[in-house]
TIDO-50741 format. One line per field, with one value per residue: residue in one letter; chain; x, y, z of N, C-alpha, C, O in turn. Coordinates in pm, 1 decimal, padded with zeros to 6 digits. Example, Ala and Ser with C-alpha at 12.3 -4.5 7.8 and 13.67 -1.06 7.14 Angstrom:
residues 2
residu c(A;S)
chaine c(A;A)
n_x c(01319.0;01285.0)
n_y c(-00569.0;-00225.0)
n_z c(00780.0;00708.0)
ca_x c(01230.0;01367.0)
ca_y c(-00450.0;-00106.0)
ca_z c(00780.0;00714.0)
c_x c(01320.0;01290.0)
c_y c(-00330.0;00003.0)
c_z c(00780.0;00787.0)
o_x c(01423.6;01340.9)
o_y c(-00331.9;00113.8)
o_z c(00846.5;00803.9)
***
This chain:
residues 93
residu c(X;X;X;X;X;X;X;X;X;X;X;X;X;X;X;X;X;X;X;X;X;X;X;X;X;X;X;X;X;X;X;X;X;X;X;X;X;X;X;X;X;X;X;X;X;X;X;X;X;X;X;X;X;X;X;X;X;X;X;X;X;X;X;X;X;X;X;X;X;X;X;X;X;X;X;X;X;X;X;X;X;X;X;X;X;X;X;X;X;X;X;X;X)
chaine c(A;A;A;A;A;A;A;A;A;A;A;A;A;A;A;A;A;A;A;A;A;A;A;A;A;A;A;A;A;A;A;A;A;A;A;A;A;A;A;A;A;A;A;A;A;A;A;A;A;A;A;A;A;A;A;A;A;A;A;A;A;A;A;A;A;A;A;A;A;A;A;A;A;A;A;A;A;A;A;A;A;A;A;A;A;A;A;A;A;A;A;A;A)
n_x c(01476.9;01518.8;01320.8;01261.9;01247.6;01039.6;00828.3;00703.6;00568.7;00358.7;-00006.1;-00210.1;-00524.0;-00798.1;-01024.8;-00824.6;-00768.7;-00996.9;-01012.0;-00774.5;-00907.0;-01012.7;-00780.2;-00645.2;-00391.6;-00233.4;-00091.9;00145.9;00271.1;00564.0;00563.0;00607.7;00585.9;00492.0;00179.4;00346.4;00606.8;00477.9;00416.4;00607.6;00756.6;00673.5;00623.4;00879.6;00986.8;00798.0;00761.1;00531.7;00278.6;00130.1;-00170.1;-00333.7;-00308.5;-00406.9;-00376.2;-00431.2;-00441.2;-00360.6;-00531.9;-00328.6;-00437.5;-00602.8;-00492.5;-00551.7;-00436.5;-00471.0;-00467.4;-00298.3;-00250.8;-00244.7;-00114.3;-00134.5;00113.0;00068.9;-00079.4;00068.6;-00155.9;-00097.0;-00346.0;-00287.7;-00336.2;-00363.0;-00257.4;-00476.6;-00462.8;-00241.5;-00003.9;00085.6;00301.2;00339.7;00087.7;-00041.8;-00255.0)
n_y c(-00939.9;-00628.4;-00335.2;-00085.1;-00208.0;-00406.3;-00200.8;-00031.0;00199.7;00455.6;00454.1;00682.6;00801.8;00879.7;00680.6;00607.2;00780.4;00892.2;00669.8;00722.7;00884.5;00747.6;00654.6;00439.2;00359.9;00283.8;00091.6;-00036.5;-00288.5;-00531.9;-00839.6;-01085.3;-00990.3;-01021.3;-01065.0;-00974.7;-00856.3;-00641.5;-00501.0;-00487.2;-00356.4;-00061.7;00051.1;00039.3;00254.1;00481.5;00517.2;00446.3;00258.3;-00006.9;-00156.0;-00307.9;-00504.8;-00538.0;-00724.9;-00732.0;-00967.7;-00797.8;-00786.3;-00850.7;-00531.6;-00536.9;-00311.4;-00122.0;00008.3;00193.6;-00036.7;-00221.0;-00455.2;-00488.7;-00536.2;-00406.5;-00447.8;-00686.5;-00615.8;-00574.0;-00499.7;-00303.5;-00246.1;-00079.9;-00042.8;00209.3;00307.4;00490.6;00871.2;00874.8;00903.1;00944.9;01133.8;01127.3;01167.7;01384.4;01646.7)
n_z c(00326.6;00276.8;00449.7;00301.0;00060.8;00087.6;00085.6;-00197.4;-00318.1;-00219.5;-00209.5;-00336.3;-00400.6;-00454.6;-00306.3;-00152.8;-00010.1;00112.5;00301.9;00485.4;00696.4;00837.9;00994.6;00806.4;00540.2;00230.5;00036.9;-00243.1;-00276.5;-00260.7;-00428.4;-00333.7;-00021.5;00294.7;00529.7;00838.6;00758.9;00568.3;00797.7;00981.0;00801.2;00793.0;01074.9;01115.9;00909.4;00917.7;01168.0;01324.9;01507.6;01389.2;01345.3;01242.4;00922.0;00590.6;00286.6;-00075.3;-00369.8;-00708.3;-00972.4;-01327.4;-01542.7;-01819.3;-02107.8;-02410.7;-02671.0;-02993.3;-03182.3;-03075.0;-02823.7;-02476.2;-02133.4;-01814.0;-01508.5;-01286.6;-00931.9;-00601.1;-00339.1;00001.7;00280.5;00566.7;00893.9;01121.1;01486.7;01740.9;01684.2;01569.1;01308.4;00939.5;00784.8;00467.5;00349.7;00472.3;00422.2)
ca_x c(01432.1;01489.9;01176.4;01214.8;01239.2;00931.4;00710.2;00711.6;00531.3;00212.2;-00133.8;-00237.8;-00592.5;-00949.0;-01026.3;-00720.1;-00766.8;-01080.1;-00963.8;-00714.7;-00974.9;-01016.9;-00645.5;-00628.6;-00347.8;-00277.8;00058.3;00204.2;00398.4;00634.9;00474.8;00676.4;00584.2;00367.4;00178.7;00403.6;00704.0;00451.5;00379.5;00720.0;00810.4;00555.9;00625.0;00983.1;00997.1;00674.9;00789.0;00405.2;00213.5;00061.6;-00279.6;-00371.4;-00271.7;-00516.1;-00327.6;-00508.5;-00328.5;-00514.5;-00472.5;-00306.0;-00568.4;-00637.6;-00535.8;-00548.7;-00382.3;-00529.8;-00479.4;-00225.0;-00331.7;-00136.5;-00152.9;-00054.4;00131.3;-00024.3;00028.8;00016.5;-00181.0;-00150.9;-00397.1;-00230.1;-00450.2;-00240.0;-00312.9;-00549.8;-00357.8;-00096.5;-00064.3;00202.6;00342.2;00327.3;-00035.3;-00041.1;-00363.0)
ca_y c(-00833.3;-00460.4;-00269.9;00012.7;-00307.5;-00451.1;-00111.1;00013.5;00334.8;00497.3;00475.7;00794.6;00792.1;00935.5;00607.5;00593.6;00985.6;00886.1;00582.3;00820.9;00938.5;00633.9;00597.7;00349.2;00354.7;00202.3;00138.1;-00083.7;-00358.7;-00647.9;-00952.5;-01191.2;-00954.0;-01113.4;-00899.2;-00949.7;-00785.3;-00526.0;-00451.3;-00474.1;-00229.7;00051.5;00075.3;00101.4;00302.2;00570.2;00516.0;00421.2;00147.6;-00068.9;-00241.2;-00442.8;-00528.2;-00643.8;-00694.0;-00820.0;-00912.9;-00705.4;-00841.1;-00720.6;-00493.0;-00509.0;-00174.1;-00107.1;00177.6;00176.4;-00187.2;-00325.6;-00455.8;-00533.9;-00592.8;-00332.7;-00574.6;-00759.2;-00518.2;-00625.1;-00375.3;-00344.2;-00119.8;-00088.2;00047.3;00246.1;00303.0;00620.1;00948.4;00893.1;00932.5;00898.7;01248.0;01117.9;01189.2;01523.1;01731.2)
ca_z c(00239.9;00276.4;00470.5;00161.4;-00085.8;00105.8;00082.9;-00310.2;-00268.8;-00119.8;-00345.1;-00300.0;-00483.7;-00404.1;-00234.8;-00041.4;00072.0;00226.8;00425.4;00590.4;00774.1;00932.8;01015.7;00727.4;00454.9;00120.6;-00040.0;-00284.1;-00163.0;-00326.8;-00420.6;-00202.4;00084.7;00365.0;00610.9;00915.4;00707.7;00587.3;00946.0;01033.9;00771.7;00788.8;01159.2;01113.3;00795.0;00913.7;01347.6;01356.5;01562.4;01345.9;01445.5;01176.3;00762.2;00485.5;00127.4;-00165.9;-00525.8;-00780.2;-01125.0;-01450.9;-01625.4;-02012.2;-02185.0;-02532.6;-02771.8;-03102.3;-03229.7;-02963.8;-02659.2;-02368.4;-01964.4;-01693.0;-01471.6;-01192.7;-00823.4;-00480.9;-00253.4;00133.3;00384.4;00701.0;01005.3;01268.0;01607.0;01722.7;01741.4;01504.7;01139.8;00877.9;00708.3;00366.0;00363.9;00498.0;00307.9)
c_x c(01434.9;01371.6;01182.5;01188.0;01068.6;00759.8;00775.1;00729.1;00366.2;00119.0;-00193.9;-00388.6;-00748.9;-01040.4;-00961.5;-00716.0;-00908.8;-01049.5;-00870.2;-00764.3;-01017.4;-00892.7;-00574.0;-00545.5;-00305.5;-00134.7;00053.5;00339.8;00472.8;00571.9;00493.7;00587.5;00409.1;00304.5;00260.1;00555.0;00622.5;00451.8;00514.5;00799.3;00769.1;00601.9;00829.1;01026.5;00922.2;00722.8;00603.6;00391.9;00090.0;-00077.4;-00355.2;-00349.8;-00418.6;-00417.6;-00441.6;-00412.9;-00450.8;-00409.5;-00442.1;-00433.9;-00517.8;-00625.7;-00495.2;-00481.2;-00369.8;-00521.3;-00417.3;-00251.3;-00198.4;-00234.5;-00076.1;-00008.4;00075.6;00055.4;00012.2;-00009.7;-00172.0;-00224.4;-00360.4;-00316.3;-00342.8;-00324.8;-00322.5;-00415.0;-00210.2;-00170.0;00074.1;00202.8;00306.9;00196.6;-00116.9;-00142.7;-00296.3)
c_y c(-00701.7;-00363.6;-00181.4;-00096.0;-00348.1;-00326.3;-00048.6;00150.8;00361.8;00487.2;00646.0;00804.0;00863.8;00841.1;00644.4;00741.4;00982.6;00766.4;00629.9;00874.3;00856.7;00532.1;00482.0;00390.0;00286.2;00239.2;00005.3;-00174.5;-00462.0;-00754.8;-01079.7;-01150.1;-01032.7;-00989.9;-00892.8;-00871.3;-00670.3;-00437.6;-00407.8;-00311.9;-00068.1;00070.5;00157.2;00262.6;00476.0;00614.7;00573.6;00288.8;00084.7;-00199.8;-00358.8;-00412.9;-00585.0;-00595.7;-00786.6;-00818.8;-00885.9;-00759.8;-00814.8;-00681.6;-00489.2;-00369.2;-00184.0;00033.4;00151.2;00041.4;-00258.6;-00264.7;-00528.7;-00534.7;-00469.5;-00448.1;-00545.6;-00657.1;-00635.7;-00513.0;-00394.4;-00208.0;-00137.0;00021.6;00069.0;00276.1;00474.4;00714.8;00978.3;00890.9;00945.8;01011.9;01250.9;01186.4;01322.0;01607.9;01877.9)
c_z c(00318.3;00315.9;00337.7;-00007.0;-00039.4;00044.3;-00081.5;-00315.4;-00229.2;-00252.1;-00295.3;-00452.5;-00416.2;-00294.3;-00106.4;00068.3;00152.6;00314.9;00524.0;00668.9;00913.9;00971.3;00931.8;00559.9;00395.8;00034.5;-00116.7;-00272.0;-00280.0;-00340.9;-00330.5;-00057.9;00147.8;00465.0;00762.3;00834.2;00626.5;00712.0;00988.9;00930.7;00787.8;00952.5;01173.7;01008.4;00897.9;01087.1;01380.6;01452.0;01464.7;01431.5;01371.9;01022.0;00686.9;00333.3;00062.7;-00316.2;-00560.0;-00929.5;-01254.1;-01523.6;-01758.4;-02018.7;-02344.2;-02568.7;-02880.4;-03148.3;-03154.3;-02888.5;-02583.0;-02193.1;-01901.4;-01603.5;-01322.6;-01059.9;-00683.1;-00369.8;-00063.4;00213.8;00518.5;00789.8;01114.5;01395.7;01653.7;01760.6;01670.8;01372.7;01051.0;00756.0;00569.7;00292.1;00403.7;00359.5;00318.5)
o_x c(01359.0;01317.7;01094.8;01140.7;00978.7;00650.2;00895.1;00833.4;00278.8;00156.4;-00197.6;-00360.3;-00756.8;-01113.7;-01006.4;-00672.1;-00930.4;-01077.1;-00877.1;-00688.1;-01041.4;-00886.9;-00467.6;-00613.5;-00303.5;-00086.9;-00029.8;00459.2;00423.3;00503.1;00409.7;00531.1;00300.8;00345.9;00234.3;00608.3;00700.1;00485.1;00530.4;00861.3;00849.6;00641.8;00876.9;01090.3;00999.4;00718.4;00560.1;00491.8;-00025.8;-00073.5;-00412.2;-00372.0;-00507.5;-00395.7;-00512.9;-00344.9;-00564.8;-00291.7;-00528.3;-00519.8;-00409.4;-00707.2;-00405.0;-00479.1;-00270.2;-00638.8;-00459.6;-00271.1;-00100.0;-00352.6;00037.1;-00076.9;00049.1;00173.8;-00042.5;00080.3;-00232.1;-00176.4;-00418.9;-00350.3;-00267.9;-00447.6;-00238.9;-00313.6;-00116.3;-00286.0;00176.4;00133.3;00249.6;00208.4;-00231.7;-00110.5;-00341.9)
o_y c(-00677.4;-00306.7;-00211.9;-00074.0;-00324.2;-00352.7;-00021.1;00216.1;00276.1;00506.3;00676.3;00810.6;00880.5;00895.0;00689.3;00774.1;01061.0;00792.8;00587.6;00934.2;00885.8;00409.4;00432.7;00439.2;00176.8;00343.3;-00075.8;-00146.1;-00459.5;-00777.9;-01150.2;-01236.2;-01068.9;-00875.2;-00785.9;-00813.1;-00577.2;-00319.1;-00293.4;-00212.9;00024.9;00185.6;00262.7;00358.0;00564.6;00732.2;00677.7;00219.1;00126.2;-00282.0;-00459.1;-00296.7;-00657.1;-00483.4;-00873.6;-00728.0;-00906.5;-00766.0;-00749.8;-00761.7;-00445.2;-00295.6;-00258.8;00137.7;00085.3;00005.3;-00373.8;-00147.3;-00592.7;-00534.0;-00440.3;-00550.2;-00441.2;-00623.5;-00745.9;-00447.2;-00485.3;-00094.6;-00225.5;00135.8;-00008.9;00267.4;00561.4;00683.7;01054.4;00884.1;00958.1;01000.5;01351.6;01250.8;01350.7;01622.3;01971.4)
o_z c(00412.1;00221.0;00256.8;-00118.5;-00120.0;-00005.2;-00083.0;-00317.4;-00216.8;-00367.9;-00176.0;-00572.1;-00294.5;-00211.4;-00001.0;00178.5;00245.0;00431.9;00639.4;00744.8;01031.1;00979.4;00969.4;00469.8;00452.3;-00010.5;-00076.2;-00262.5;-00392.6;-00241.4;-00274.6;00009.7;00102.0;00481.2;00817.6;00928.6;00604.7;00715.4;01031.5;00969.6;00791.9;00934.8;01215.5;01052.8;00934.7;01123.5;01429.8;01469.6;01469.4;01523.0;01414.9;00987.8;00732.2;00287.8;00112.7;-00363.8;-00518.4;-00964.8;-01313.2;-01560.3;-01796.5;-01963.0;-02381.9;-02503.3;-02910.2;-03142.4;-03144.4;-02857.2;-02620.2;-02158.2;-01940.1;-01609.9;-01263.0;-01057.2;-00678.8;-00317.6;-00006.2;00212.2;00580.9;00758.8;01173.3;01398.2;01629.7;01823.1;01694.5;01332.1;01118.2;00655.0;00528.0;00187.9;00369.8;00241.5;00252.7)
***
């Protein structure tokens, strides 16, 4: 698999804008993806040092619009922690 196939795109959310503070970011990954091929990509992709992964699946949510209902589909999130001193452009305030 493709590091740009592996990494989706960045979450960029009110959450995620404060875990940046604590060198900790939050992207959207492939569902296959494991966290040694997150790791592997984010380092290549970003030319970071990765120090440690946590993904979690997060599960389709219920939305409605006026009488039909449906599912947003199911994501897979990962927070990748880099090593002090560095930091990954995307993110830039």
């Amino acid at each position: 698999m493709n590091n740009y196939d592996v990494i989706k795109r960045p979450l960029i959310t009110e959450k995620s804008m404060k875990l940046v503070e604590k060198r900790q970011y939050t992207f959207e990954v492939a569902k296959e993806a494991n966290k040694a091929e997150v790791k592997k990509a984010v380092e290549e992709i970003f030319n970071v040092h990765v120090t440690g992964v946590s993904i979690m699946n997060c599960l389709p949510k219920k939305k409605r619009v006026g009488k039909y209902t449906g599912y947003l589909p199911a994501v897979q999130k990962a927070i990748v922690t880099i090593k002090d001193g560095e930091k990954i452009e995307i993110y830039a305030k």
